[in-house]
N, C-alpha and C positions, 0 to 999 in steps of 0.2 A: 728355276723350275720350268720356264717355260721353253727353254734348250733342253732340257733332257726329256719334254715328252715330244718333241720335234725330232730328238733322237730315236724314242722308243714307240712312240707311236705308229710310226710307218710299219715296224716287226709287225703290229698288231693287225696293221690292215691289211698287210698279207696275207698271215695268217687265217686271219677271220675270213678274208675272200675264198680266199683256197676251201676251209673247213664250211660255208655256204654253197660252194660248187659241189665239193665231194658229193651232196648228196643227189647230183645228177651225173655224173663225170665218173664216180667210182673209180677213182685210182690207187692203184695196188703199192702202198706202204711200203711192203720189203723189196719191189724193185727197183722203186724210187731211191729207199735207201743204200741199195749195192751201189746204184750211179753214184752215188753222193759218195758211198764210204771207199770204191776202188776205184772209181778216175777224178770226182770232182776236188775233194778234199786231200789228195796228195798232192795235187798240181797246184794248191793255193798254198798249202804249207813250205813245200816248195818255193814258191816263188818269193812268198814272203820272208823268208830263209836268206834266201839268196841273194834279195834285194836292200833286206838290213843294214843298219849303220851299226853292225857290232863293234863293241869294244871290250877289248878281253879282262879285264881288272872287275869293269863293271858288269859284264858280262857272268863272271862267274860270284860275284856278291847276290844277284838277284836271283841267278840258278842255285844259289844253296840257303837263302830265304825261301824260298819255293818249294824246295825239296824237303826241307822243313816244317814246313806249316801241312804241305801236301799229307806228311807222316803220321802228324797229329792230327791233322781230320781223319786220316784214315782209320788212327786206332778211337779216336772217338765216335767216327760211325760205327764201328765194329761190335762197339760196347752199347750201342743205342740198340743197335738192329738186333742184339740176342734179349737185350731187355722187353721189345716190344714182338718178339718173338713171327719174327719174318722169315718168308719161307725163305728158299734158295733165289728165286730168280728176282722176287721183288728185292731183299735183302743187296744184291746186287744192282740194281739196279737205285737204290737207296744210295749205297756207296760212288756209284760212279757220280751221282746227283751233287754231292756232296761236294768230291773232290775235283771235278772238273768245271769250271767256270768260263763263263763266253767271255774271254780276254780278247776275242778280236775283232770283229765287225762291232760289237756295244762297246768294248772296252777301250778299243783306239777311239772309238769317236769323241767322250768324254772325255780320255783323256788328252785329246789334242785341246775339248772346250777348255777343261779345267789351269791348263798348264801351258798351251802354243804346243810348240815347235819341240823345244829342250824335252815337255812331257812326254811327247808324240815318242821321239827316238827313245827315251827308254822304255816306255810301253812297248815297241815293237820287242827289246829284248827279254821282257819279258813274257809276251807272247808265244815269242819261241821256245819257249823251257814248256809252257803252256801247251802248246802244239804237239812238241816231244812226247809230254805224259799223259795227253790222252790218245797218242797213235801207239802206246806201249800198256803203260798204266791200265789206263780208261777199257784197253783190249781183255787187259788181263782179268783185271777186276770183273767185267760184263760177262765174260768167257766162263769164268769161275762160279757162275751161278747156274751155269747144264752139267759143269764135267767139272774131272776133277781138277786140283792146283796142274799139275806137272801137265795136264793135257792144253788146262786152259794159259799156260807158257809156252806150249809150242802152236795154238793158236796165233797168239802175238808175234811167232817169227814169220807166221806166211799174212802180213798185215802189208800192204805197201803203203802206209801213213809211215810207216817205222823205218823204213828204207827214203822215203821221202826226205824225211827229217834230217836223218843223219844227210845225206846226201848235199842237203841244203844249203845246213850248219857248218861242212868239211868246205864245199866251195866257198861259200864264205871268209870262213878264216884264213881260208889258203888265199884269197882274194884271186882266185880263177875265176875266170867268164864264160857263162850258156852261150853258143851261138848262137845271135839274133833272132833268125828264123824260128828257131826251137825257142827261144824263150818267148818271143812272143805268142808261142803256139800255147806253151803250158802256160801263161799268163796268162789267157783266152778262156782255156780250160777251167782256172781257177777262178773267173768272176762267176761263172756258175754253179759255183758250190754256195755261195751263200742263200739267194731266191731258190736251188735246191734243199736247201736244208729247212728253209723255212715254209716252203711247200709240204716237206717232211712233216714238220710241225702241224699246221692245217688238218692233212688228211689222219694224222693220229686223233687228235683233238676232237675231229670230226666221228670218229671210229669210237673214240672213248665214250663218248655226251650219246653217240645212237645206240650204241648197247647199254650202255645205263647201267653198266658197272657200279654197283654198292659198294663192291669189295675196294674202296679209294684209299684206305689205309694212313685215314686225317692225321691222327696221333704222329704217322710217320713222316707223312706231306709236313706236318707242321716243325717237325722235327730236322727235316732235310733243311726247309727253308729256311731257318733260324741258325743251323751252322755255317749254309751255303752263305748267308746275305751280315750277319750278323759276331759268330764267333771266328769264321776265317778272317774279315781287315783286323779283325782285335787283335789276335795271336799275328799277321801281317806284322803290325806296329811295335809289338812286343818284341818278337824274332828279329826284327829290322833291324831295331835298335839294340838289340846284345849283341848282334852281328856286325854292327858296324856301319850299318845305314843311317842317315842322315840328310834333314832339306829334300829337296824336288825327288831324288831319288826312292827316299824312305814313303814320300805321300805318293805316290807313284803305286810302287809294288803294294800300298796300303790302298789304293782304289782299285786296281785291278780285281783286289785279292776281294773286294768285297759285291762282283758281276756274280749275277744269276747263272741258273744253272746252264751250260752250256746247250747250245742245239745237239751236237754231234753224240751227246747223249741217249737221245731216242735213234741214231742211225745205228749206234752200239749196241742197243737193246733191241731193234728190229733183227739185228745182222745177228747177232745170239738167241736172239729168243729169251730175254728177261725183264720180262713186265715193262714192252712198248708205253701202256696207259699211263704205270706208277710214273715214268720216266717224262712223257708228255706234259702229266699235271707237275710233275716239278719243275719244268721247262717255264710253263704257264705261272703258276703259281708265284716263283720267284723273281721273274720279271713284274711282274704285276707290282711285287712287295716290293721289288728294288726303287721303283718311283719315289718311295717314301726315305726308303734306307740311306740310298744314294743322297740324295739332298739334304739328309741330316748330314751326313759325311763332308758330304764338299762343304759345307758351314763351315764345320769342325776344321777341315783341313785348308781353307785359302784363309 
């Protein structure tokens, strides 16, 4: 317990500093969030991409677990969000809460605590499948709650998370080399996506608690967090193991799968326009709830 609030507590105090300045500072959300969503966050996905210890066997068992479970929360958000009768852009915003998870700054940390070194490398490959579908996925879904399908698809081609990615993953396997200069440069680039995103975080938080928005939409909030933290590691472990996962690998993709809802969330809903707030509180909400979730988990699983 007291590793993971040493892990999750410093998010907090960022956070919370940032969203106690905003209300002197007044910093403007959606341009914070273009920094984060067009230069900060392709150069970390990127690098982290590039940097990976892929291997292609295990590589593609954890990307088709993921792809999987990814599915199944989707069509189970889907069926939540018409039952509780959400408009377009929260609905969205709902969805992306759901299916995308902070597998990388929370989720490597833990799982290097939980596992060493052997956990670390597979968490990074699954990271990357992680990465992939919220620079595509995560686009599409967010997108889809202004415009329609087919538009909110060609949103996702002019993304450079999506060009990133692939970019990454192809060096990678082809096991090609950045030159130096240039990788350090996008390296550089990418240690400030994180303190960007979670500045992101702050100044949302801060925006959401000053206008004193009613419209919080608990039933949904409560609804997100409970697939986010709870029914994704279950369906995790279930999938794993019909697929063929087993040992470090299967508790592995099973902790990842059970991280709060990602940051890059609210930069997806700043950058579309679909309920920044909804998105914020499940940001907040789910880390908060992961404290508890998480440590029932690691019980179960060492």
């Amino acid at each position: 317990m007291t590793t993971l609030v040493n892990v999750v507590l410093p998010v907090f105090l960022v956070a919370g500093g940032v969203a106690l300045a905003q209300t002197r500072l007044r910093l403007n959300a959606q341009t914070l969030s273009r920094a984060v969503f067009y230069l900060f966050a392709p150069a970390l996905i990127f690098d982290s991409l590039v940097t990976s210890n892929v291997s292609g066997a295990e590589f593609g068992q954890i990307a088709l677990v993921l792809m999987v479970i990814t599915a199944i929360l989707w069509a189970l958000g889907a069926v939540t969000g018409r039952l509780l009768k959400l408009s377009g852009p929260t609905q969205a915003a709902f969805l992306a809460a759901i299916v995308l998870m902070n597998a990388g700054n929370y989720g490597l940390s833990i799982d290097l605590f939980a596992f060493g070194k052997a956990g670390l490398a597979r968490a990074t490959l699954y990271f990357s499948v992680s990465a992939t579908l919220s620079s595509s996925l995560g686009v599409y879904l967010t997108a889809r709650g202004r415009v329609p399908p087919s538009a909110a698809l060609r949103r996702v081609l002019g993304v450079p998370l999506v060009y990133a990615a692939a970019l990454g993953l192809t060096l990678n396997l082809s096991h090609l080399t950045v030159p130096e200069p240039l990788q350090k440069a996008i390296h550089l680039l990418g240690q400030a996506s994180v303190p960007a995103m979670l500045t992101v975080l702050g100044v949302n938080l801060a925006e959401t608690i000053s206008n004193q928005r009613n419209v919080v939409h608990w039933p949904a909030l409560i609804a997100a967090v409970g697939l986010r933290l709870i029914a994704a590691p279950a369906l995790a472990w279930v999938v794993g193991s019909a697929l063929g996962l087993s040992g470090l690998t299967r508790d592995v993709v099973t902790l990842e799968s059970a991280m709060p809802t990602a940051v890059i969330t609210i930069i997806l809903a700043n950058e579309f326009e679909s309920d920044p707030s909804f998105a914020s509180m499940c940001v907040l909400a789910s880390t908060l709830a992961s404290l508890l979730t998480l440590t029932v988990l690691l019980n179960w699983l060492i």
